[in-house]
C-alpha positions as a Markdown table, in Angstrom:
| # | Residue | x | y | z |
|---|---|---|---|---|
| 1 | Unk | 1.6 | -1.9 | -69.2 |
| 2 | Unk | -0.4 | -2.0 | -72.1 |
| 3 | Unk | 0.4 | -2.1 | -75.9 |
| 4 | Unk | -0.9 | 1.7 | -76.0 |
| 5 | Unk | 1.3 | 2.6 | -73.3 |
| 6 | Unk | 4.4 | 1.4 | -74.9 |
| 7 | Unk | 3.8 | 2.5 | -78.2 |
| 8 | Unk | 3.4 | 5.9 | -76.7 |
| 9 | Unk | 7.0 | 5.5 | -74.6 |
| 10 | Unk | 8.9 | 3.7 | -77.6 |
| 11 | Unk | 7.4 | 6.7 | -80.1 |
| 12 | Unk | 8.6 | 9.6 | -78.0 |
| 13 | Unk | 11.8 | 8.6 | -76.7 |
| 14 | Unk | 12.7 | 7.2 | -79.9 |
| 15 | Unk | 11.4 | 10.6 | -82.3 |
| 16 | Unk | 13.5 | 12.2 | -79.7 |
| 17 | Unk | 16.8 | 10.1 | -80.0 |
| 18 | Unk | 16.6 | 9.6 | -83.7 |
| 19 | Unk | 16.1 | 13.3 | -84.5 |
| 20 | Unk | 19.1 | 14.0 | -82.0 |
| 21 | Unk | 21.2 | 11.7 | -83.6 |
| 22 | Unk | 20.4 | 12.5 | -87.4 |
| 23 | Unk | 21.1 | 16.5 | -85.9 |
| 24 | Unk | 24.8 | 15.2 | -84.6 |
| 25 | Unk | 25.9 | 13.9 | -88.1 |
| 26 | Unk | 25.8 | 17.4 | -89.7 |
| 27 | Unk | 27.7 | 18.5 | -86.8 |
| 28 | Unk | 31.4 | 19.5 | -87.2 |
| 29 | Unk | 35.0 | 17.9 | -85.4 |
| 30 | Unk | 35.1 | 21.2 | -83.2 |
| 31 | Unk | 31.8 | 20.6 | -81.7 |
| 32 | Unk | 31.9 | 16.6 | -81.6 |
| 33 | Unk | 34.9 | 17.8 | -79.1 |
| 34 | Unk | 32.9 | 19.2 | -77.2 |
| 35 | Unk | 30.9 | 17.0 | -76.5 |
| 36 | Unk | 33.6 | 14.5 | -75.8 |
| 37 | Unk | 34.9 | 16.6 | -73.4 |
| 38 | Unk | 31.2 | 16.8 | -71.6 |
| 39 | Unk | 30.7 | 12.7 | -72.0 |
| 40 | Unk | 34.2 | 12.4 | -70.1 |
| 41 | Unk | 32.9 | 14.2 | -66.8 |
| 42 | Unk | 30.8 | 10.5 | -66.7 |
| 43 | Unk | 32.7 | 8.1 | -68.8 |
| 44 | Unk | 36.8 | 9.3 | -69.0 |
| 45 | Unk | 37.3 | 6.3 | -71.0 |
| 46 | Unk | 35.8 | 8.0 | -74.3 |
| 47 | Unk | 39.0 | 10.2 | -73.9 |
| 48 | Unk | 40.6 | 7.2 | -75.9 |
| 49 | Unk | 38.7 | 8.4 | -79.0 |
| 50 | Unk | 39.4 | 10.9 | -81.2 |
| 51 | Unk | 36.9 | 14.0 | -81.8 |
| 52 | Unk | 35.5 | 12.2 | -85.0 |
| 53 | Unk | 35.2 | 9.0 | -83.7 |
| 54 | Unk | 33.3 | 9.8 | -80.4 |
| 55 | Unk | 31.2 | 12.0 | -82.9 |
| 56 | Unk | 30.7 | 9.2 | -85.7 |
| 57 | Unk | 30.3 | 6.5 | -82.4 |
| 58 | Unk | 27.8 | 9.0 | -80.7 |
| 59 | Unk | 25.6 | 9.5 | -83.7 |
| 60 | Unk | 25.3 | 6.2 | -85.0 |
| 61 | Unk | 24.3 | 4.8 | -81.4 |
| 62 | Unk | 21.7 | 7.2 | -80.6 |
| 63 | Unk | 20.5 | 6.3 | -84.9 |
| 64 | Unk | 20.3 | 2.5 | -83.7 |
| 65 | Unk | 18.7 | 3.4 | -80.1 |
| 66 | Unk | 16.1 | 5.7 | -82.1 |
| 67 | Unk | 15.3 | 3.4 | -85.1 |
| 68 | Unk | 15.3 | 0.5 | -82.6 |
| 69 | Unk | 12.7 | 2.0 | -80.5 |
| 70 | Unk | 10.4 | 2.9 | -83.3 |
| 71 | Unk | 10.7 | -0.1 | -85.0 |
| 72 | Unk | 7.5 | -2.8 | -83.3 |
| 73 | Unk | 9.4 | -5.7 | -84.7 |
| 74 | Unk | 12.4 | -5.0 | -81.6 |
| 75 | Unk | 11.2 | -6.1 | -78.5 |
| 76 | Unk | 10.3 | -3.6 | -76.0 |
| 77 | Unk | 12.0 | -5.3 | -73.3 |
| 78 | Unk | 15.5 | -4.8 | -75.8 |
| 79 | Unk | 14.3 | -1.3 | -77.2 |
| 80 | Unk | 13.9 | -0.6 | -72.7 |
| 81 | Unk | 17.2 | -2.2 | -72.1 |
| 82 | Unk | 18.9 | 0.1 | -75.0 |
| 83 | Unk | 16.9 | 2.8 | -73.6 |
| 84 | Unk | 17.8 | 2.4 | -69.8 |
| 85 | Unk | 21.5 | 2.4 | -70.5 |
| 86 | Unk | 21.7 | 5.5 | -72.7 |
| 87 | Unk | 19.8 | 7.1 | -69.9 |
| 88 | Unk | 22.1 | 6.3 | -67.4 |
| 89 | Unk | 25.3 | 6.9 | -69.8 |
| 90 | Unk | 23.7 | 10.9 | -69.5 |
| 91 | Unk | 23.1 | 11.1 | -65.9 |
| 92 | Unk | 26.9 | 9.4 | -65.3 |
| 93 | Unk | 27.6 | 13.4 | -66.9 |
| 94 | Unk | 24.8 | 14.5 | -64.5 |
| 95 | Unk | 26.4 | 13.2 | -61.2 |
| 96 | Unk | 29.9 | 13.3 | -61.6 |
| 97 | Unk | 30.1 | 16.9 | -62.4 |
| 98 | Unk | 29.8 | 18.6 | -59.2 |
| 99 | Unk | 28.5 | 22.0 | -61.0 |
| 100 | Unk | 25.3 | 19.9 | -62.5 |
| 101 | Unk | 23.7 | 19.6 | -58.9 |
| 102 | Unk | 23.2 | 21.7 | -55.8 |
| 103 | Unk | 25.2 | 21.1 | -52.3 |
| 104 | Unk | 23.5 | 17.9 | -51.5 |
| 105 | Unk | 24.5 | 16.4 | -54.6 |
| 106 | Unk | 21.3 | 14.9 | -56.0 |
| 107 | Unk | 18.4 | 18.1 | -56.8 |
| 108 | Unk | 19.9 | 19.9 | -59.9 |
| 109 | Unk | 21.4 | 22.9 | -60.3 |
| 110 | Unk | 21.1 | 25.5 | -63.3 |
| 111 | Unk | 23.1 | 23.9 | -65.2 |
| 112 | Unk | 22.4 | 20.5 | -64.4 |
| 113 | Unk | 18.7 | 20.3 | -65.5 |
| 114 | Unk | 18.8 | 19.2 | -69.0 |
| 115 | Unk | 20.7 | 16.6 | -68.0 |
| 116 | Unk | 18.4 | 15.7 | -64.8 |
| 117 | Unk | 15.7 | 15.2 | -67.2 |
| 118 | Unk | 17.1 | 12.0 | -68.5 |
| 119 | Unk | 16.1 | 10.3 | -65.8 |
| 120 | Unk | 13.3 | 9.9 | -67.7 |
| 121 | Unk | 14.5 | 8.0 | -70.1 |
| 122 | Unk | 15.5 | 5.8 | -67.3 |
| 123 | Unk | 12.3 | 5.4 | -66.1 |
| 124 | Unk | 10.8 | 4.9 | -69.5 |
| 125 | Unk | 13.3 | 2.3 | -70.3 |
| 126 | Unk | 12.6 | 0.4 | -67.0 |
| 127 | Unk | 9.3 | 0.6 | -67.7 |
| 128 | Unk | 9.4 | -1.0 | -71.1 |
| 129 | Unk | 11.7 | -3.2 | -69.9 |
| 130 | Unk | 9.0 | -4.6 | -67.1 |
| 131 | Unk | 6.1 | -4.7 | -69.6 |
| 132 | Unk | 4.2 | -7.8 | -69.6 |
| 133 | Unk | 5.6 | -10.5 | -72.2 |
| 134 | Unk | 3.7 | -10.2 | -75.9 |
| 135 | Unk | 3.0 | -6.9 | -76.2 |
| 136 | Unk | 5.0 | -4.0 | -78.2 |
């Protein structure tokens, strides 16, 4: 993959993130709750957390993934691994909610499609993960 071509997946997925994550720090205890409860459909463990701190935890990780991805000096291969693994985080939500996908359990329902679409930030995190060595 060339320098163009990861410039272009580190600039989107990173805009995307960042923006996200700036969005969730105005957000209020109520609604970090909610998205708690949504994140423990995938990952229970974040039941150990309080509203805030999921919320706080939440926003300042998708901050670093976002700044991380749009800053050349982190190597793709690190910005692709921290990309890859917030990906999958999502689509833990995604399977492990049986009203996200349809009977067979993989092809999304409804309500499971924004959270089927992260599989691209699976794919674009694998793919900046297997770039060649020495470029972006």
């Amino acid at each position: 993959m060339g320098l163009v071509s990861n410039a272009i997946l580190r600039t989107t997925a990173g805009a995307f993130i960042l923006n996200s994550g700036l969005s969730k720090a105005k957000m209020d205890e109520e609604t970090y709750g909610y998205l708690k409860g949504m994140a423990s459909t995938g990952v229970p463990q974040v039941n150990k957390l309080s509203d805030k701190q999921f919320g706080q935890a939440l926003t300042a990780a998708e901050i670093a993934l976002g700044a991380a991805l749009l800053c050349p000096i982190v190597p793709a291969k690190v910005a692709g691994l921290g990309l890859a693994g917030f990906g999958a985080g999502m689509l833990t939500m995604y399977f492990k909610n049986d009203d996200m996908t349809l009977e067979d359990g993989i092809r999304p329902s409804q309500e499971g499609t924004a959270l089927a679409k992260d599989i691209f930030l699976v794919s674009s995190g694998l793919a900046l993960i297997t770039s060649r060595k020495g470029l972006l």
